[in-house]
C-alpha positions as CSV (number, residue, x, y, z in Angstrom):
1,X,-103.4,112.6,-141.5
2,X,-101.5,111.1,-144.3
3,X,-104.5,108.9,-145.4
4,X,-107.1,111.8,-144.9
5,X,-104.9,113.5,-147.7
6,X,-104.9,111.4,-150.0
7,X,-108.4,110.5,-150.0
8,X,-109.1,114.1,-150.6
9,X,-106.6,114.2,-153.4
10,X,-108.4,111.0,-154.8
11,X,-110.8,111.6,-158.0
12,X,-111.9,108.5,-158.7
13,X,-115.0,107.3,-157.2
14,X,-118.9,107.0,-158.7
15,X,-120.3,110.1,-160.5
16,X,-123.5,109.6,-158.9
17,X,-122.0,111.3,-156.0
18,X,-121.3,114.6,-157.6
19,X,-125.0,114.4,-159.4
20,X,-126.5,113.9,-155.9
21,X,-124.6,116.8,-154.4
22,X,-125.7,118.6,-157.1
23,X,-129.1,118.2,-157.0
24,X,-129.5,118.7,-153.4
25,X,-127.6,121.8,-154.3
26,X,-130.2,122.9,-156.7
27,X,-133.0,121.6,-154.5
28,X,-132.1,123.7,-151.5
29,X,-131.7,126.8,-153.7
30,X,-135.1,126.1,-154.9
31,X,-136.6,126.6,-150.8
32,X,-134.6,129.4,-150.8
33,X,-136.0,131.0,-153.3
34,X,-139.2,130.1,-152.3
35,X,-139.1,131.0,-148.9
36,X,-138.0,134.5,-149.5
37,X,-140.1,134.9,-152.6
38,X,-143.2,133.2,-151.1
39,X,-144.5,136.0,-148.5
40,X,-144.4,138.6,-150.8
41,X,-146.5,136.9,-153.7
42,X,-148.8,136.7,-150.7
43,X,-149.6,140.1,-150.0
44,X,-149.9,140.5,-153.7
45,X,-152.5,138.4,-154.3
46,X,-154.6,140.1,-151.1
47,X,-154.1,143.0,-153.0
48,X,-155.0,142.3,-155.9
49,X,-158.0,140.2,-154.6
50,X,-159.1,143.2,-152.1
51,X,-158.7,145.5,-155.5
52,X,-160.7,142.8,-157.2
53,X,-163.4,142.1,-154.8
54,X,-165.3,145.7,-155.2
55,X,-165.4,145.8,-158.8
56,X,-168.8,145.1,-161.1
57,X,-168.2,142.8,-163.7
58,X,-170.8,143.5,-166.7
59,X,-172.3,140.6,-167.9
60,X,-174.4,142.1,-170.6
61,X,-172.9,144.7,-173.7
């Protein structure tokens, strides 16, 4: 338990570590944010398409 310890006490180590944790960190709130955000930009756009669809576009004035 005593070595478990102190190798969480210990701070020195590569940086690259922290960047990677960070990124992935980033990364997954990214999906998140997609995933929750991603079915309702959905039933927008076949909204807005359905609203769309009936309407005369003049191509003369």
């Amino acid at each position: 338990m005593k070595l478990f310890n102190a190798f969480l006490k210990d701070e020195s180590g590569a940086v690259t570590v922290d960047w990677v944790v960070l990124t992935a960190a980033i990364v997954g709130l990214g999906i998140a944010v997609l995933t929750s955000v991603g079915g309702g930009t959905t039933t927008l756009a076949d909204t807005v398409s359905s609203s769309l669809a009936g309407t005369a576009v003049t191509t003369s004035y």
